[in-house]
C-alpha positions as CSV (number, residue, x, y, z in Angstrom):
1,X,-4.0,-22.7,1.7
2,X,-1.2,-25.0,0.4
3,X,-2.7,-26.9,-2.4
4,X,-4.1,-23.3,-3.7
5,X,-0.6,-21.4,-3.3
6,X,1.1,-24.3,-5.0
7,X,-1.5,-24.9,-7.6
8,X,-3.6,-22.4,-8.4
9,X,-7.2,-22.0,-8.3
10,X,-8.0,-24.0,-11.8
11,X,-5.4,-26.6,-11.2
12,X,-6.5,-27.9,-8.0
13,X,-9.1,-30.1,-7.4
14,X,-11.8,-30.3,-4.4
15,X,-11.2,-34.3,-4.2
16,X,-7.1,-33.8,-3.9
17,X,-7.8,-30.5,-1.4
18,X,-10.0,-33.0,0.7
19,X,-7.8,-36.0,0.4
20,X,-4.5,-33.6,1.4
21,X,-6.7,-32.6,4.8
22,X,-7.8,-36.0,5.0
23,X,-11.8,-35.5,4.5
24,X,-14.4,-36.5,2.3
25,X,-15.0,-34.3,-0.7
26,X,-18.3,-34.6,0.1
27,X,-17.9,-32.8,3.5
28,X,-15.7,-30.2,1.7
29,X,-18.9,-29.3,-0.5
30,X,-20.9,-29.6,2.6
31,X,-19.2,-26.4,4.6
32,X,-18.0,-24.7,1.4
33,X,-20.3,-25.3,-1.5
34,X,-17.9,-25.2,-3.6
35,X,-14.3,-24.7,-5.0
36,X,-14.9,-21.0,-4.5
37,X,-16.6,-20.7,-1.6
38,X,-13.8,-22.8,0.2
39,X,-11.4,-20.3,-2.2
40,X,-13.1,-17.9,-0.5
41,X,-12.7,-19.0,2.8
42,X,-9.1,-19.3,2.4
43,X,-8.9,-15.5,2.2
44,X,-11.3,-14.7,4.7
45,X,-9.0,-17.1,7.4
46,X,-5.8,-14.7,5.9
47,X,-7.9,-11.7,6.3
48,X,-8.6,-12.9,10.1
49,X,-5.0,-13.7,10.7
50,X,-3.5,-10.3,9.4
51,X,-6.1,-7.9,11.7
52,X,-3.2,-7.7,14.9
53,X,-0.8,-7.0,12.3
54,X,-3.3,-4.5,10.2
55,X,-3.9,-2.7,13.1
56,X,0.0,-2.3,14.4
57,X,0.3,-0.9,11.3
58,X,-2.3,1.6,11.5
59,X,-1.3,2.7,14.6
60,X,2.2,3.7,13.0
61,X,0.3,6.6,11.0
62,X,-0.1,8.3,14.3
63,X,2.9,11.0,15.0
64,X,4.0,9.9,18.4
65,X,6.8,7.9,17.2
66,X,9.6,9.3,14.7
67,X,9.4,8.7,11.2
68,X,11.8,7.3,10.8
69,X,11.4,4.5,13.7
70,X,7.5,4.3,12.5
71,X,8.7,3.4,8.8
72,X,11.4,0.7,9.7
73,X,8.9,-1.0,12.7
74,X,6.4,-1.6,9.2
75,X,8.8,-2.8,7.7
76,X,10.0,-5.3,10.4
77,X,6.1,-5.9,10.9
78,X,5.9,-7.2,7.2
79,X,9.2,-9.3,7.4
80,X,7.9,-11.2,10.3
81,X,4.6,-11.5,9.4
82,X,5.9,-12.5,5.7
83,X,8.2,-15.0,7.8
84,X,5.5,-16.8,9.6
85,X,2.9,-16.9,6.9
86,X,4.7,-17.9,3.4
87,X,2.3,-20.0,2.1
88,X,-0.3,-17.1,2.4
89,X,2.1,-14.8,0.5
90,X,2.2,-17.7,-2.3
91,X,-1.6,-17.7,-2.1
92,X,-2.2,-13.8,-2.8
93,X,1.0,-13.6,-5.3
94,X,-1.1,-16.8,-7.5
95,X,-4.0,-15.3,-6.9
96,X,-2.8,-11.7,-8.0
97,X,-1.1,-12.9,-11.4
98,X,-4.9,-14.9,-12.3
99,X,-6.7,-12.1,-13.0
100,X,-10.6,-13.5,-13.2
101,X,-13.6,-12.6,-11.2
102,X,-11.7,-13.7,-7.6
103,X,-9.5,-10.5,-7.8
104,X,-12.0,-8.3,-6.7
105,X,-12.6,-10.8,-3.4
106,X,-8.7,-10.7,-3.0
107,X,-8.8,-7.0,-3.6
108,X,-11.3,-5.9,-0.9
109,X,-10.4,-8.6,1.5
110,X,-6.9,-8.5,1.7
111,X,-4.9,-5.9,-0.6
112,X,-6.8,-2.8,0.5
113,X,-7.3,-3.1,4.1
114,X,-3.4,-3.8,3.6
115,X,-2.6,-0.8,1.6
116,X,-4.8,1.6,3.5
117,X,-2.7,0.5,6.4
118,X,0.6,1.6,5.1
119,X,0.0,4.0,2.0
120,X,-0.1,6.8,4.8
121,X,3.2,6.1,6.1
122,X,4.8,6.0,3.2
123,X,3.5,9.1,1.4
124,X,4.4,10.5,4.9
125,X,7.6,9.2,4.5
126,X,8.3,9.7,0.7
127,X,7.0,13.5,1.8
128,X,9.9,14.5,4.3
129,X,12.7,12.8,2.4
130,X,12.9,9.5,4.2
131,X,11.8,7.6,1.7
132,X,12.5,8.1,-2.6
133,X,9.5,10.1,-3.8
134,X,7.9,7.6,-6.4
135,X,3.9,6.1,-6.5
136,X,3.1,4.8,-3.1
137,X,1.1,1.6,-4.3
138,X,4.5,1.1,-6.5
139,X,6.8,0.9,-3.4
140,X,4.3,-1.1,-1.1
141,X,3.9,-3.6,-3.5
142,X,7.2,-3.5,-4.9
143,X,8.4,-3.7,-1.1
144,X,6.2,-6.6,-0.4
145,X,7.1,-9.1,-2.9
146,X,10.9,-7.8,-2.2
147,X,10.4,-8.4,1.4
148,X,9.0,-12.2,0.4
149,X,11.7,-12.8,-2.2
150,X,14.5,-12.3,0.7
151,X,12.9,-14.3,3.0
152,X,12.4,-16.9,0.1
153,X,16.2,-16.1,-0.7
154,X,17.9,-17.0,2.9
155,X,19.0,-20.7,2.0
156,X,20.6,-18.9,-1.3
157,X,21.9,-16.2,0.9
158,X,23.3,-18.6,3.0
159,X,25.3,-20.4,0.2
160,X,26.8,-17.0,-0.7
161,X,27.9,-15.9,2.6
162,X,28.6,-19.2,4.2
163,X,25.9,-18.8,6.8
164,X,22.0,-18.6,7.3
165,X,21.1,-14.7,7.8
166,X,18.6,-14.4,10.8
167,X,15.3,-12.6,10.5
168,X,17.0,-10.0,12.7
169,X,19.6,-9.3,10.3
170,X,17.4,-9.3,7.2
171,X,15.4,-5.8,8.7
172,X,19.2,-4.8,9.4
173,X,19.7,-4.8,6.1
174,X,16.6,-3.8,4.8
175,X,16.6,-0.6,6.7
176,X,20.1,0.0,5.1
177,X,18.4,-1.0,1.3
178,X,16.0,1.9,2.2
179,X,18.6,3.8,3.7
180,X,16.7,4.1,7.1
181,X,19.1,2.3,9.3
């Protein structure tokens, strides 16, 4: 994942992505068959690793919950999944701002089974006032890269206030930002 988050798709090489893991290139192209299909790969391992959270998420469109505790336990759910997984996040935003013929892969495998997830919850939410009515696709991904940049942010947040913000106190203040909390 690294070498393709930090580089992009055209910039890296198989022979560096195979040195950095410590193989031969010529394995690499053995599994893979290529720059794209170990590309590819790379998003189908994301799409693997995001199903528990996926499916958390789709359980928040049922009404047994508040709203307003259903819409703030997504958002935690994104913070700490964002949290542990940073260098995917790099991967989709790089992949996301290349627009070529891999969109449509990162499309079906990763931003749709995402957004089907939680564009219910927020219409739902933008619906009864809980949330500003504006286009859902909009906020979620507007809230997704803000949700990365904060995480990204907490050494620069630290330097401000003088001390590292927890993970805790990041969906604090998020649920504040989106006046939930």
């Amino acid at each position: 994942i690294s070498s393709f988050a930090r580089l992009g798709f055209e910039s890296v090489s198989l022979r560096s992505i195979a040195n950095a893991a410590g193989f031969n290139v010529s394995m690499v192209s053995h599994y893979f068959g290529s720059k794209l299909g170990l590309w590819q790969a790379v998003v189908d391992t994301i799409a693997l690793d995001q199903q528990d959270m996926l499916h958390e998420l789709k359980e928040l469109n049922r009404f047994d919950q508040p709203l307003a505790l259903r819409t703030t336990t997504a958002i935690d759910l994104m913070l700490d999944h964002l949290a542990a997984n940073p260098e995917a996040f790099m991967f989709v935003a790089r992949g996301i701002s290349e627009p070529n013929e891999r969109l449509d892969y990162l499309i079906d495998r990763l931003l749709r089974p995402y957004n089907e997830a939680c564009l219910p919850l927020w219409r739902e939410a933008m619906a009864a006032g809980l949330l500003r009515p504006i286009d859902p696709m909009t906020f979620h991904i507007g809230l997704i890269g803000g949700l990365a940049m904060l995480i990204a942010s907490r050494p620069v947040l630290a330097q401000f206030e003088g001390k590292e913000m927890s993970l805790e106190q990041l969906k604090l203040e998020m649920h504040k930002i989106l006046n939930l909390g």
